[in-house]
C-alpha positions, 0 to 999 in steps of 0.5 A: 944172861941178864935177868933185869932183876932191879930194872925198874928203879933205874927206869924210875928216872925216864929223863935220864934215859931218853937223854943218853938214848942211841942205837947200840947195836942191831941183831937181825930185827932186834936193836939194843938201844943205849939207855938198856945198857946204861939201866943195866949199868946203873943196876950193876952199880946199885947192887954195891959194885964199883964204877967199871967202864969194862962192864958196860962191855960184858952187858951188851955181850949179854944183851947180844946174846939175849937178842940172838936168842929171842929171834930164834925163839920167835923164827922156831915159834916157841910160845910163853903164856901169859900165866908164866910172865904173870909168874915171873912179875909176881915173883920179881915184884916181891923181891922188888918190895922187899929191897925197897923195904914196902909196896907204898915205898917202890910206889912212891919210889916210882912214881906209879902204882905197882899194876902200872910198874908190872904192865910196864915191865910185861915186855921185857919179862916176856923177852926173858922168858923166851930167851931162856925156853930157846936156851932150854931147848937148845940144852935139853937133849944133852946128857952125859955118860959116866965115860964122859965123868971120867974123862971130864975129872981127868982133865981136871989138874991135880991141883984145881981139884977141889977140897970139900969140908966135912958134910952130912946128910940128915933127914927130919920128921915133924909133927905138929900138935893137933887143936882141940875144939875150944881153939878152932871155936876161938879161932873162928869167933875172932875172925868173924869179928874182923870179916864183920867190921870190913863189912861196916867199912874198915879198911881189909888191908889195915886189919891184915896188917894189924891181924894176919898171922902170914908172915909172908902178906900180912906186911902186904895187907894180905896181898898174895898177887895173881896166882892161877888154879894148883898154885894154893890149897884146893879149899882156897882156891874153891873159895877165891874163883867164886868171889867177885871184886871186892867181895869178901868170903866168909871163914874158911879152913885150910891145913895152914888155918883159918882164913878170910880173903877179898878177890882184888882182881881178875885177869883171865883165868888168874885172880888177885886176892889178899886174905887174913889166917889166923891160927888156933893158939896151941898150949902145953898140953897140945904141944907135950901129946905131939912130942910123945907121938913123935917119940913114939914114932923114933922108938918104932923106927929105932927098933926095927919095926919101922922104916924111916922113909915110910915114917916120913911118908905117913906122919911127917907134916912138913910138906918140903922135906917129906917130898924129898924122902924127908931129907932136908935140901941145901936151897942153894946147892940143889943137893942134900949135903950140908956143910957143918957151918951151914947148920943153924946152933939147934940142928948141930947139937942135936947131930952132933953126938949121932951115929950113922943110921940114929935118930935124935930126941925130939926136938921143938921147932918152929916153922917158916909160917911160926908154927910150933911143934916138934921134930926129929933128926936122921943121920944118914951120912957123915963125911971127912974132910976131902980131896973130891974124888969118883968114889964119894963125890960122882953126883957133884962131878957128873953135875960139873961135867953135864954144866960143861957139856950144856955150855959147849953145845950153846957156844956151838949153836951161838956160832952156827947161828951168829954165822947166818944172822946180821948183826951190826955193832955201834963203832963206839962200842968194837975197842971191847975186846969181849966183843970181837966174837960178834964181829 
C-alpha cells in the first residue's frame, strides 16, 4: 500500500500533471486518474530508483488496492478523525523538510506556504488513512496458535531457513545529575531576557534558532506543529491551551527545562506553537554526585539486595527504556535483540567483557536531546551464531507466521470483495500481467 510519502514535490509541477491527466482506472465509485501514477512514478524515481516502465504497473495495482479499501471503509462507515490526519500531516511535513534540508526551502521549493501544502495534501491523507484502519480491521481477529508455528516452520525448506548472527539483549539505567539553584536561577534570568526583547519586537523564530537548545524545532524557529491535549508534558500543555495567538507565555518549567512558547494557531482543539528550552548548565560536580548515585545503584543491584527491573522502575530517567523493562529496543525490528555490529563503539565495549546476568561500570552518556549523564548496562542475553530454530527463535517465527496468515486473510477478502465490486481497467494498461488478478 502506497504511502504518498514525497507527493508533494512531484505535484510542485501541476502543469505537467494537468497534461498527461486521463482516466486510468474505475473501482466502484473510485477513479484512478494518470497524472496519480505518473506522481507515484515520479517519486519512485526521486528516491534513487532507475527508469522502469514495469513499475508503473506495480503502482496502479497499489493504488487498486487502496481504492477497494477506501470503498469498503466508506460502505462500513469506518471514521478518522481530524486529530489523526492532523497527526499523519505533521509527521510527513517533517520528513518533508527534512529531505528538503528547511521549511523556507520546501516552501520555496513549492511555491506555497507550508499551511497551504498540508490543506492541499489533507485529502489524500485522509484516504490513507481510511485505507489502512479498513486493513486493520480486516486483520485484527486474526491470531495464530503455537500448532499453526510449527507447521508454518515446517514448511519452510531446510535451505531458506534463515541464519542469525550473534545477538545480545541488554538493558540500561540512567541517571542525570540533578541542578543546584544557581543554574536554575541562571537559567531563568537568561530566558527572561530573550522573552522581554520578543516583547520589544525582535523576531520569536530568530531568537529560536539562535538560542533553543531542542535539537528537534530549534532549526524550526521552535515550531513544535499541531499537537492535541496528552501529546506534551501536562506543564506545557497548561500553558499552551490558555495562549492566545500570537501571545507569548512567561517562563515555565518542565522535566526537559526551562521554556518559553508562542501559541502560532489554533485548529479545534489542537494548537500550533513554537517555544525556546533552555537547560540549566550542568558542571563536574553535578555530573561526578550522578556517577556515584549510579554506582551506588549497580553495587545494590550486584549484591542481591536489588532487583533490576524495580531499579529501572524507581531510578531510571530515560522515560523510553524504562517503558520497556529498561531493556533498550531495536527501532526497526520492534525486538529487543541486537546484532553486534548494531551496537554504537561505547555500548560494545562496555558489554563486551560481560557475563550473562552483570552490569557494567557507569558509563557517560548523552541523550538524543544533549543531555549529559551517566548510565549502566545489564547483560541479559547473549547468543551463537545460529540456524533459526523453535527453541531460541519462537517470537520471530510466531511473527513471520502470524504476517503470514494476516496476508492470507487480506488476499481472501480482496477476492471475495474484488468479485462484487466493478472495476474497469484503461485498455492501455491490461498488457500488465500483475494486473490480470483484476480483470
Amino acid at each position: 500500500m502506497l504511502l504518498l510519502l514525497a507527493a508533494v514535490f512531484v505535484k510542485a509541477q501541476p502543469s505537467k500533471s494537468s497534461m498527461i491527466d486521463g482516466l486510468v482506472a474505475v473501482v466502484g465509485d473510485k477513479i484512478i486518474l494518470k497524472s496519480d501514477v505518473e506522481s507515484e512514478y515520479a517519486n519512485w524515481i526521486a528516491q534513487g530508483n532507475e527508469s522502469d516502465p514495469d513499475m508503473k504497473c506495480i503502482i496502479i495495482d497499489q493504488l487498486l488496492t487502496n481504492k477497494l479499501m477506501l470503498r469498503q471503509a466508506e460502505l462500513d462507515s469506518l471514521e478518522v478523525s481530524d486529530e489523526e490526519i492532523e497527526g499523519q500531516i505533521e509527521r510527513r511535513m517533517r520528513y518533508f523538510i527534512s529531505m528538503i534540508g528547511s521549511r523556507e526551502k520546501l516552501e520555496e521549493f513549492y511555491g506555497k506556504s507550508v499551511l497551504e501544502i498540508k490543506e492541499e495534501f489533507r485529502p489524500q491523507i485522509k484516504e490513507m488513512v481510511l485505507a489502512q484502519k479498513m486493513q486493520e480491521q480486516i486483520t485484527q481477529s486474526v491470531t495464530i496458535s503455537p500448532r499453526e508455528v510449527q507447521a508454518y516452520f515446517a514448511k519452510v525448506p531446510t535451505d531458506s531457513i534463515p541464519y542469525f548472527d550473534a545477538e545480545i539483549e541488554i538493558g540500561q539505567i540512567v541517571v542525570f545529575p540533578e541542578v543546584g539553584p544557581v543554574q536554575k536561577e541562571f537559567t531563568i534570568e537568561k530566558l527572561s531576557d530573550i522573552r522581554n526583547r520578543i516583547l520589544k519586537g525582535e523576531s520569536f523564530t530568530t531568537l529560536a534558532l539562535l538560542y533553543s537548545e531542542d535539537p528537534g524545532s530549534a532549526k524550526e524557529g521552535g515550531s513544535l506543529g499541531f499537537f492535541g491535549r496528552g501529546e506534551m508534558v501536562p506543564e506545557f500543555e497548561a500553558v499552551a491551551f490558555k495562549l492566545k495567538p500570537g501571545e507569548v507565555s512567561p517562563v515555565i518549567r518542565t522535566k526537559f527545562g526551562y521554556h518559553i512558547l508562542q501559541l502560532i494557531e489554533r485548529r479545534g482543539d489542537r494548537v500550533h506553537c513554537r517555544h525556546i528550552l533552555i537547560k540549566p548548565p550542568v558542571g563536574t560536580r553535578e555530573l561526578e554526585r550522578a556517577r556515584v548515585k549510579l554506582d551506588s545503584l549497580r553495587k545494590e543491584i550486584t549484591a542481591g539486595n536489588l532487583d533490576f527491573t524495580a531499579a529501572v522502575r524507581k531510578h531510571s530517567e530515560d522515560e523510553e527504556s524504562k517503558q520497556n523493562g529498561g531493556m533498550l529496543m531495536d527501532a526497526n525490528s520492534g525486538t529487543n535483540t541486537f546484532t553486534i555490529d548494531q551496537l554504537t563503539p561505547d555500548v560494545y565495549f562496555a558489554i563486551d567483557k560481560l557475563k550473562l546476568g552483570e552490569l557494567s561500570d557507569p558509563q557517560p552518556y548523552s541523550a538524543p536531546d544533549g543531555s549529559r549523564g551517566f548510565r549502566i548496562f545489564y547483560l541479559k542475553t547473549r547468543t551463537s551464531p545460529h540456524q533459526a530454530n523453535l527453541d531460541t527463535d519462537y517470537a520471530r517465527i510466531q511473527n513471520a507466521a502470524l504476517s503470514m496468515k494476516r496476508i492470507e486473510t487480506v488476499q481472501t477478502w480482496f477476492m471475495k470483495t474484488k468479485s462484487k465490486t466493478y472495476i474497469n481497467i484503461d485498455q492501455e494498461y491490461l498488457s500488465c500481467q500483475n494486473l490480470e488478478r483484476w480483470q
